[in-house]
VEXVEX-184231 format. One record per atom (N, C-alpha, C): residue number from 1; residue in three letters; chain; atom name; x, y, z. Coordinates in steps of 0.1 Angstrom, whole numbers. Layout:
NUM;ALA;A;CA;X;Y;Z
...
END
This chain:
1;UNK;A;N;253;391;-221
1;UNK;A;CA;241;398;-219
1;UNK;A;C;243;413;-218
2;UNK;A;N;235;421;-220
2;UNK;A;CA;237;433;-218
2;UNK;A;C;238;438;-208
3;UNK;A;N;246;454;-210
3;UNK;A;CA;251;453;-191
3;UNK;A;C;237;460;-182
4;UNK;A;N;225;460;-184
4;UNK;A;CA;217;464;-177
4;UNK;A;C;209;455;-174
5;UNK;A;N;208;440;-183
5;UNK;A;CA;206;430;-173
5;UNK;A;C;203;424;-162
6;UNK;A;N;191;427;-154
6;UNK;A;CA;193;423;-141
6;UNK;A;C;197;411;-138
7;UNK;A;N;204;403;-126
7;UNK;A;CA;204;389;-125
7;UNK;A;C;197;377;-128
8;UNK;A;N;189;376;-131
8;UNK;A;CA;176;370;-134
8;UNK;A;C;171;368;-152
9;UNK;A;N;172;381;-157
9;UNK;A;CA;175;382;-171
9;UNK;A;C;189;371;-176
10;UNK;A;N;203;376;-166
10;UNK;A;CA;217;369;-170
10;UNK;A;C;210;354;-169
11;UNK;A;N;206;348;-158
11;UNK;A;CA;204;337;-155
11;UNK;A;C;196;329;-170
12;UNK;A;N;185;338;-176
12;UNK;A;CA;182;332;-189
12;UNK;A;C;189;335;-204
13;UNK;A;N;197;346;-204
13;UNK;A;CA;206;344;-210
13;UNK;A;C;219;333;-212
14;UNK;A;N;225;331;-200
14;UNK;A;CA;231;322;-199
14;UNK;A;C;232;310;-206
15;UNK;A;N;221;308;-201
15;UNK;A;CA;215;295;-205
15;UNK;A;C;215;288;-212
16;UNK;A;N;211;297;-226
16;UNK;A;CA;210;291;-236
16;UNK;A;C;223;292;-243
17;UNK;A;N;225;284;-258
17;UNK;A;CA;239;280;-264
17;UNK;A;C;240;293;-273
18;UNK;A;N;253;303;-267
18;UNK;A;CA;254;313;-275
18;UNK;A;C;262;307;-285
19;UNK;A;N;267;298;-288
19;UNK;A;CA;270;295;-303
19;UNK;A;C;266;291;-318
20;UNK;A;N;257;292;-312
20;UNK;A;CA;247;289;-322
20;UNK;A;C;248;303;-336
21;UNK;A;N;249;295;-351
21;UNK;A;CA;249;302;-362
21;UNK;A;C;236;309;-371
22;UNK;A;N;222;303;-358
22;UNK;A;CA;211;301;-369
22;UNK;A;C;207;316;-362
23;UNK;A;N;205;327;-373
23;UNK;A;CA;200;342;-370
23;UNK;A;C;187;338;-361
24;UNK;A;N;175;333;-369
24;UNK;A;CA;159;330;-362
24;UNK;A;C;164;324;-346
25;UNK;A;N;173;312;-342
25;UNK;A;CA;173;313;-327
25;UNK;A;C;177;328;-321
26;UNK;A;N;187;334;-326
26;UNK;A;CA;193;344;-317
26;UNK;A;C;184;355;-316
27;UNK;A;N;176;356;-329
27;UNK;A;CA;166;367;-331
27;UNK;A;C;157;364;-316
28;UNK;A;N;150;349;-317
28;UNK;A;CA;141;340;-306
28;UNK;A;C;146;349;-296
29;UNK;A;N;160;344;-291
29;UNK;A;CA;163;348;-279
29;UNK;A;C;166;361;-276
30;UNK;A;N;171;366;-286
30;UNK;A;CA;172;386;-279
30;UNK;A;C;151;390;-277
31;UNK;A;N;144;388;-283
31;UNK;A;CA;134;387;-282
31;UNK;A;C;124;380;-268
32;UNK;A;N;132;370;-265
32;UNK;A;CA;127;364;-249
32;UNK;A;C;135;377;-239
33;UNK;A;N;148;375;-241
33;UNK;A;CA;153;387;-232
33;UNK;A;C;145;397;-235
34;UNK;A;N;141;407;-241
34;UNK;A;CA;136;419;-242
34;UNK;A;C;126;418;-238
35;UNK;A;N;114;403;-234
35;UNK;A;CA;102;406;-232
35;UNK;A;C;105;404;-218
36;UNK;A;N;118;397;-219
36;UNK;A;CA;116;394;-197
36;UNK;A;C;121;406;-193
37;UNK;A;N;126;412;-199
37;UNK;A;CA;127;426;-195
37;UNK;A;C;118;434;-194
38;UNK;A;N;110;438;-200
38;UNK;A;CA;99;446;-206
38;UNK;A;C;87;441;-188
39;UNK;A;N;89;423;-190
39;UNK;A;CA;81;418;-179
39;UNK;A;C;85;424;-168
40;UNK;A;N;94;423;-162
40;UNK;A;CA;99;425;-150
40;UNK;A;C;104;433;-145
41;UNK;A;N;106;446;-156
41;UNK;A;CA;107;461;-151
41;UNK;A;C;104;467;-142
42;UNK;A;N;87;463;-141
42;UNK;A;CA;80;468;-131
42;UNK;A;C;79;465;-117
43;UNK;A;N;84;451;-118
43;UNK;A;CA;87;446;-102
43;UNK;A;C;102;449;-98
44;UNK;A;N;96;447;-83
44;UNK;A;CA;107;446;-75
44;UNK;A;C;122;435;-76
45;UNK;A;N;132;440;-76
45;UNK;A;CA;147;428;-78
45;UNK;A;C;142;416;-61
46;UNK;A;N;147;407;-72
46;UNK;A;CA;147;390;-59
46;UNK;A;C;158;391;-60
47;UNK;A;N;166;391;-52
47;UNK;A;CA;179;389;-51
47;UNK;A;C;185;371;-45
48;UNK;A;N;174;366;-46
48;UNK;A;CA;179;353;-47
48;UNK;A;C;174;346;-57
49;UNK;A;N;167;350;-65
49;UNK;A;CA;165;343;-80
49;UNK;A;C;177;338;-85
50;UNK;A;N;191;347;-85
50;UNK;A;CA;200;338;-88
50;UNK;A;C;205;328;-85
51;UNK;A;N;201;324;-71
51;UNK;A;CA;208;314;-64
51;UNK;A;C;203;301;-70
52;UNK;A;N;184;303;-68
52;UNK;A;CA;175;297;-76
52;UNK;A;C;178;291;-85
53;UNK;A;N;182;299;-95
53;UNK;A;CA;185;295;-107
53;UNK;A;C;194;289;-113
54;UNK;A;N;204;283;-102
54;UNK;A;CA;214;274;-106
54;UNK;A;C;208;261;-102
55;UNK;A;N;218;253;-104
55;UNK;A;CA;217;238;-107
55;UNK;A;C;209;234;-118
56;UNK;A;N;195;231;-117
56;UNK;A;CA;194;222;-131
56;UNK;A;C;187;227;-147
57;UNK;A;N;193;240;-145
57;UNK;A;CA;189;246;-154
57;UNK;A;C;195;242;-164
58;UNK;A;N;206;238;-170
58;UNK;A;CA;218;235;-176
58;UNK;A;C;224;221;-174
59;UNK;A;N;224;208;-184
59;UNK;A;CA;234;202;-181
59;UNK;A;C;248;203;-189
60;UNK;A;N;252;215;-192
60;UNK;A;CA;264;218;-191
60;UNK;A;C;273;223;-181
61;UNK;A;N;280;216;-175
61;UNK;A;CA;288;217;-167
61;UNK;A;C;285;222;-156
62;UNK;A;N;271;223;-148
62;UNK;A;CA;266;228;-142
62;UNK;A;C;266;218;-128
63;UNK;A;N;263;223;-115
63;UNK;A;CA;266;213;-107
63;UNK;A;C;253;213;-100
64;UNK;A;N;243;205;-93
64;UNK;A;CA;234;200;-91
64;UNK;A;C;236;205;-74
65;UNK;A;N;226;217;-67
65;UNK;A;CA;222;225;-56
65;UNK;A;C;224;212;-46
66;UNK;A;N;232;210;-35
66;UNK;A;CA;227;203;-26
66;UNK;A;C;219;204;-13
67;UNK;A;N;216;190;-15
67;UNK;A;CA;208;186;-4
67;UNK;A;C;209;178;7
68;UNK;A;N;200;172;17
68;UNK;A;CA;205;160;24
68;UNK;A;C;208;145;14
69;UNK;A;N;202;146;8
69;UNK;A;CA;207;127;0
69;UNK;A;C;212;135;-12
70;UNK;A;N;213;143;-21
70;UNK;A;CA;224;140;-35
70;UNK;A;C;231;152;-29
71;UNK;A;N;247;149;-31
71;UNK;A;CA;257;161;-29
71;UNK;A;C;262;172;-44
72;UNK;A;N;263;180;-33
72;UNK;A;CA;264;195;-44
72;UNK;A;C;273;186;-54
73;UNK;A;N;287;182;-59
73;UNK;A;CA;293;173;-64
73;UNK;A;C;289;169;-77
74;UNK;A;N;279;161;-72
74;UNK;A;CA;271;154;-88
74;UNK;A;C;267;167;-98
75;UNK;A;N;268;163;-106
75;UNK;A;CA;266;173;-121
75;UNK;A;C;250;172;-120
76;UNK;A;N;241;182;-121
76;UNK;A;CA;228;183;-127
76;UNK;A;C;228;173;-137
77;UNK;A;N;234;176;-149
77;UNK;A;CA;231;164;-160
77;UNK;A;C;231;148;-154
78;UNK;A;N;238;144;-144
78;UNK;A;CA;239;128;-139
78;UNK;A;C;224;130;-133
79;UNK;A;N;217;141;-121
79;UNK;A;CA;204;138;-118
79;UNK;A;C;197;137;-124
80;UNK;A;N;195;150;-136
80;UNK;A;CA;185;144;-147
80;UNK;A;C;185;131;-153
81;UNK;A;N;195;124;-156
81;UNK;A;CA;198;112;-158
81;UNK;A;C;190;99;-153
82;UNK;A;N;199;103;-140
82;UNK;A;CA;189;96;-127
82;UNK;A;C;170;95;-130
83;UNK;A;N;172;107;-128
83;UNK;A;CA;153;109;-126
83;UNK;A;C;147;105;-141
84;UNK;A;N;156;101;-154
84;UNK;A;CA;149;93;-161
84;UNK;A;C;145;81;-164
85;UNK;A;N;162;78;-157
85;UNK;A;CA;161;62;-158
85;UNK;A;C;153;61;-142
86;UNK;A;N;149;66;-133
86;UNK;A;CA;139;58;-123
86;UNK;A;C;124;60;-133
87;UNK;A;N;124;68;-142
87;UNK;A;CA;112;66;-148
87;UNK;A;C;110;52;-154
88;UNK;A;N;121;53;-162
88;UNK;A;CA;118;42;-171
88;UNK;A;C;114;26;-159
89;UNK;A;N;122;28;-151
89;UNK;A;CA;117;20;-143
89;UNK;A;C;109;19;-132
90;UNK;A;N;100;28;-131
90;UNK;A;CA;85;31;-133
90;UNK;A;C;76;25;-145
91;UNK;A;N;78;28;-152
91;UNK;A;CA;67;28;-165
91;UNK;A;C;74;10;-169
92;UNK;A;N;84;3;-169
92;UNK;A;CA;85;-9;-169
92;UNK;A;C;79;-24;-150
93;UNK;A;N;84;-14;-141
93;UNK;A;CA;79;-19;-130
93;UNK;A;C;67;-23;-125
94;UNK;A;N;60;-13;-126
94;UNK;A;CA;45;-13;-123
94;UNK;A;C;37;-24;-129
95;UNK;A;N;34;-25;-140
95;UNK;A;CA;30;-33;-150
95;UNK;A;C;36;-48;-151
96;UNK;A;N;49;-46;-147
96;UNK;A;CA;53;-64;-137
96;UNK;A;C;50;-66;-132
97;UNK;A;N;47;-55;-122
97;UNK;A;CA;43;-60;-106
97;UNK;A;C;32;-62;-106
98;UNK;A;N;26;-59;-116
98;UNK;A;CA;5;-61;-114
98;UNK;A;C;4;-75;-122
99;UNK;A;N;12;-77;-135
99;UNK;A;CA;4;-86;-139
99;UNK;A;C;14;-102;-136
100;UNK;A;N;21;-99;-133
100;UNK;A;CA;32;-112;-134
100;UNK;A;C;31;-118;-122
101;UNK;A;N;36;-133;-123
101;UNK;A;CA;33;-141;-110
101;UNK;A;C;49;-138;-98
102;UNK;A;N;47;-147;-90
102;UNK;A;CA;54;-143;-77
102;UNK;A;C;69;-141;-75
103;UNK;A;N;81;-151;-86
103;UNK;A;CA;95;-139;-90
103;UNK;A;C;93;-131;-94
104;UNK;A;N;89;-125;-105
104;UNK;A;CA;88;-114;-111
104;UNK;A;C;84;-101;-101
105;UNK;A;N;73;-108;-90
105;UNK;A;CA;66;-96;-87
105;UNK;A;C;77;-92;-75
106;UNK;A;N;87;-103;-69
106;UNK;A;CA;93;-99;-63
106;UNK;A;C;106;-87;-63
107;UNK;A;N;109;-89;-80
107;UNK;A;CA;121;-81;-84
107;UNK;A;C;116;-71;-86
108;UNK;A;N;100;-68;-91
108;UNK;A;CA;92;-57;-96
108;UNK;A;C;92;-46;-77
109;UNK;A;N;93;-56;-72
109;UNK;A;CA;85;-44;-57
109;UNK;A;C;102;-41;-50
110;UNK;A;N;114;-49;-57
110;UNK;A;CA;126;-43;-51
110;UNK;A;C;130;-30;-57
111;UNK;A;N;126;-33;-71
111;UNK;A;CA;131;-21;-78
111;UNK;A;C;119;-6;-78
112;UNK;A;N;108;-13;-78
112;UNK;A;CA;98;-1;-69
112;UNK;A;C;100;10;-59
113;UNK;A;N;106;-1;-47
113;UNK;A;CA;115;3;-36
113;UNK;A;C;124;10;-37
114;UNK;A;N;128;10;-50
114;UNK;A;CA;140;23;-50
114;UNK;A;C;135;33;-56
115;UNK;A;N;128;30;-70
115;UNK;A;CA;128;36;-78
115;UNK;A;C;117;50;-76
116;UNK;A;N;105;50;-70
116;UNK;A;CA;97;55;-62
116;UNK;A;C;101;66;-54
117;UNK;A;N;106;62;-44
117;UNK;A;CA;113;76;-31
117;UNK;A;C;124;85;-42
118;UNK;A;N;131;75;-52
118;UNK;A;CA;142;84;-52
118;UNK;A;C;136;93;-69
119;UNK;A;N;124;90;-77
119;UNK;A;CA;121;99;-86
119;UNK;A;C;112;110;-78
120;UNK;A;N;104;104;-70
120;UNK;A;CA;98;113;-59
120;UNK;A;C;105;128;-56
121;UNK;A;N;117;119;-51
121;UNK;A;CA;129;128;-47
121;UNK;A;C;136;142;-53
122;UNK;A;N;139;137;-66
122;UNK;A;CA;142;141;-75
122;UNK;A;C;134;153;-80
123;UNK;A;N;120;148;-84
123;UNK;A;CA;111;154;-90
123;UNK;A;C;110;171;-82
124;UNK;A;N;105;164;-65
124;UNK;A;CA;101;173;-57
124;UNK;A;C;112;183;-53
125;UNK;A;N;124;179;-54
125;UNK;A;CA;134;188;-50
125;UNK;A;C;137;202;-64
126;UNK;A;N;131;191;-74
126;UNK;A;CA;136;207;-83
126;UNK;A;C;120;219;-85
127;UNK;A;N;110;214;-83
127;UNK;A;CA;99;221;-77
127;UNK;A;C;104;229;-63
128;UNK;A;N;113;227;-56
128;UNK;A;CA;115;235;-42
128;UNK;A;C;124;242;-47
129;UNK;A;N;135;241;-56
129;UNK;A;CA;147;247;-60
129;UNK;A;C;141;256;-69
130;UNK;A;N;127;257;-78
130;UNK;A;CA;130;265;-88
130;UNK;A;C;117;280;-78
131;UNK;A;N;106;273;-66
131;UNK;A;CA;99;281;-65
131;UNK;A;C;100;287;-51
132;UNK;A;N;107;279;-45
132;UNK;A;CA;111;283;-30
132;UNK;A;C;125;293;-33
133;UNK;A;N;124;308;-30
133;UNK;A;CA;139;315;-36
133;UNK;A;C;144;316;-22
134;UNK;A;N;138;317;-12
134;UNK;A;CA;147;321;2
134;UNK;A;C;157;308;7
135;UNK;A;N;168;309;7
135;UNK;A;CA;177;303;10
135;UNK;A;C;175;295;20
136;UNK;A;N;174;299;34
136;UNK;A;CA;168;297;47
136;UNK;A;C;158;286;41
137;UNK;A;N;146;292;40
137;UNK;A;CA;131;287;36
137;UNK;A;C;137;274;22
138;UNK;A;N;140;274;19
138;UNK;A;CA;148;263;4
138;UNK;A;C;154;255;14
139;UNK;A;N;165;252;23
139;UNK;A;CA;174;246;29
139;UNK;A;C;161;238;36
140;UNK;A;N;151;243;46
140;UNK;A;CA;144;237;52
140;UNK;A;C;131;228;47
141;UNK;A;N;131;235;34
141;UNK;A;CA;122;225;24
141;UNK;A;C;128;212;20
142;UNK;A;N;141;213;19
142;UNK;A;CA;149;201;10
142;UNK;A;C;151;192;23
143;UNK;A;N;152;199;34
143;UNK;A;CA;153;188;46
143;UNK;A;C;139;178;48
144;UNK;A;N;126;186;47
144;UNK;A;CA;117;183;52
144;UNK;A;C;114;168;40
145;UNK;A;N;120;172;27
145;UNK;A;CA;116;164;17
145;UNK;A;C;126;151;22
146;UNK;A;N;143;152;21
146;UNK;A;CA;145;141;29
146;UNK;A;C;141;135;37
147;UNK;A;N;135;143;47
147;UNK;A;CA;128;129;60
147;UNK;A;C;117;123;52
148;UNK;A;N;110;133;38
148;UNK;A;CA;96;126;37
148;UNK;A;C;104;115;33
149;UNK;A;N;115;114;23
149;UNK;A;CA;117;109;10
149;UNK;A;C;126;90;18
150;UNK;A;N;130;96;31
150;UNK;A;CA;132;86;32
150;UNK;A;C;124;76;46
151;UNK;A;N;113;81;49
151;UNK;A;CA;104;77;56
151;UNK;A;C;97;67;44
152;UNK;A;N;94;71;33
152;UNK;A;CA;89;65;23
152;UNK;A;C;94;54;20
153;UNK;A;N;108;55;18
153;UNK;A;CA;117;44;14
153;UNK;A;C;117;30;24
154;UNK;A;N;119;36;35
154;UNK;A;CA;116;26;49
154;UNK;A;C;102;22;49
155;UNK;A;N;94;24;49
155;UNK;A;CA;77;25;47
155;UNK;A;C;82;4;37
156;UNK;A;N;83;16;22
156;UNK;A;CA;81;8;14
156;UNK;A;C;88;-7;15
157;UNK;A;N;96;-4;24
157;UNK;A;CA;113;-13;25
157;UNK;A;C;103;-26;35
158;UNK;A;N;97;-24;40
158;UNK;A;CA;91;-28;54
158;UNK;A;C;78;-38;44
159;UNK;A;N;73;-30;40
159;UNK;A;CA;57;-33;30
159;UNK;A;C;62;-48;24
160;UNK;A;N;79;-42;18
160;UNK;A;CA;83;-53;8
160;UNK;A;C;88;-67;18
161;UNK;A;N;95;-67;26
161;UNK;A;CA;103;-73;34
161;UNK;A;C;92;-82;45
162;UNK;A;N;85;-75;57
162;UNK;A;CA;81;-81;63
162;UNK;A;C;63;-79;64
163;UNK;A;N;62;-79;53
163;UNK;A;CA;45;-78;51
163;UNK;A;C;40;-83;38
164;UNK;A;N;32;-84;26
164;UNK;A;CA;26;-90;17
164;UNK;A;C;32;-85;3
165;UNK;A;N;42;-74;7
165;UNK;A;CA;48;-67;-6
165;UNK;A;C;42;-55;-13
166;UNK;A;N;44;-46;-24
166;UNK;A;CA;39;-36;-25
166;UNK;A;C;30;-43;-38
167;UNK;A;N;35;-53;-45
167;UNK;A;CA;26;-52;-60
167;UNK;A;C;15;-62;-55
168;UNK;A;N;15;-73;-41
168;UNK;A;CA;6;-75;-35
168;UNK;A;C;-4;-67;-27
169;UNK;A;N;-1;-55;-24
169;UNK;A;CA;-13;-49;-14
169;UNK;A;C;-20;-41;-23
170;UNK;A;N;-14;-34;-32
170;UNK;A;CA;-17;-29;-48
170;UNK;A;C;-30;-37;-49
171;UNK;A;N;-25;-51;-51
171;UNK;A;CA;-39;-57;-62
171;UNK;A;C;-46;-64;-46
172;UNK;A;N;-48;-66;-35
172;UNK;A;CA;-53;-66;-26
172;UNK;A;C;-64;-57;-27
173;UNK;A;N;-68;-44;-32
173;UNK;A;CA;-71;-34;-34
173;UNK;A;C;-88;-40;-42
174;UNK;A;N;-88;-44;-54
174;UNK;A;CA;-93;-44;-61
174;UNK;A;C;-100;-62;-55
175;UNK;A;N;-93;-68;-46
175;UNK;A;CA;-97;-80;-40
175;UNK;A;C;-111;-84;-30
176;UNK;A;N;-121;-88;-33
176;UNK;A;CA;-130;-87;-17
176;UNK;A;C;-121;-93;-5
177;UNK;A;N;-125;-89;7
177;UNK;A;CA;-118;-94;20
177;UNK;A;C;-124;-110;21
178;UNK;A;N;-117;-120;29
178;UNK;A;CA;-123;-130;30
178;UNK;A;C;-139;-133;38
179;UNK;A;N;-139;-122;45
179;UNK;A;CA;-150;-127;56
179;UNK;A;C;-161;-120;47
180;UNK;A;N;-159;-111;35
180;UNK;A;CA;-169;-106;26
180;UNK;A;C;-169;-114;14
181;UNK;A;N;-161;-119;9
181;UNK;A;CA;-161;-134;2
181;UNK;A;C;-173;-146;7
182;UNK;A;N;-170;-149;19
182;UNK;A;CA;-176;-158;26
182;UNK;A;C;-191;-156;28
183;UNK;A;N;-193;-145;33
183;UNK;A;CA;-207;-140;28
183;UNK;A;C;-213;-140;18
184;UNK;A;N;-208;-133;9
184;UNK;A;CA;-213;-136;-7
184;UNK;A;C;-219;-147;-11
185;UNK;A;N;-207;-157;-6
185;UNK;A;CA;-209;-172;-10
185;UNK;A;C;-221;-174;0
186;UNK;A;N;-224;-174;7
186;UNK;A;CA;-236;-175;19
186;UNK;A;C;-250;-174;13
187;UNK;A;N;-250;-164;10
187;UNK;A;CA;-264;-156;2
187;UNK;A;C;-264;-159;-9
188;UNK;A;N;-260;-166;-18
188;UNK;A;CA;-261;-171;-31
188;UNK;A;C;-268;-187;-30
END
């Protein structure tokens, strides 16, 4: 990057793959740099935008910001990872759990149970990492998300285990109650 680069500029420079042969990306990119420059002249330096700006900007070799449940350790690229495949099992889950009968629904609300708190997790932690820049104020966000994230998990763990299950209370939802069942049937 150039040496007048503020930290924040370096951070999007970085970023991207300087080995690339094709003129039009490099052109792209001295071009982004010059405009975030041009942007950001006028304001004031963040001096923790850099901090910000690590972890999952990059899954090259980059290591993933910690928090209370994922340690600094894991690579950004394994979380991203993660937070896909809880998608996928999302977008496969749900739709077991609603329409299929009572094994199915039961594997559907185990894997719910995971899959749920910890995309949640996931999700909301890089929304705190990319817009919370105060260190202090970041650390106490990421905590506050753990207790949410595993209050949820127990929540759900509970729903599943000693109550009617999650893909049951779901379609409970759209069910009349009995004692308004019974009326119905009364007046008819």
């Amino acid at each position: 990057p150039p040496a007048f680069a503020p930290s924040y500029v370096t951070v999007l420079w970085s970023s991207t793959n300087q080995r690339t042969r094709h003129p039009p990306v490099t052109m792209m990119r001295k071009a982004a740099t010059s405009a975030a420059q041009l942007a950001l002249s006028s304001r004031p330096a963040l001096p923790s935008l850099h901090i910000a700006g690590r972890g999952m900007a990059t899954s090259q070799g980059v290591y993933s910001q910690a928090d209370a449940l994922i340690p600094g350790s894991v690579k950004a690229s394994t979380v991203k990872e993660v937070y896909h495949y809880s998608s996928y099992a999302l977008a496969a889950g749900v739709p077991v759990a609603l329409l299929f009968g009572a094994p199915m629904t039961s594997v559907a609300d185990m894997v719910l149970n995971v899959a749920i708190p910890l995309h949640t997790h996931i999700g909301m932690r890089s929304v705190i990492v990319d817009y919370i820049w105060e260190p202090q104020q970041q650390r106490m966000a990421l905590m506050a998300l753990a207790g949410v994230t595993v209050l949820t998990a127990a929540a759900l763990a509970r729903l599943n285990f000693a109550d009617v299950g999650l893909s049951a209370g779901v379609k409970s939802l759209w069910v009349a109650p009995p004692k308004a069942k019974a009326a119905e049937e009364a007046d008819a």
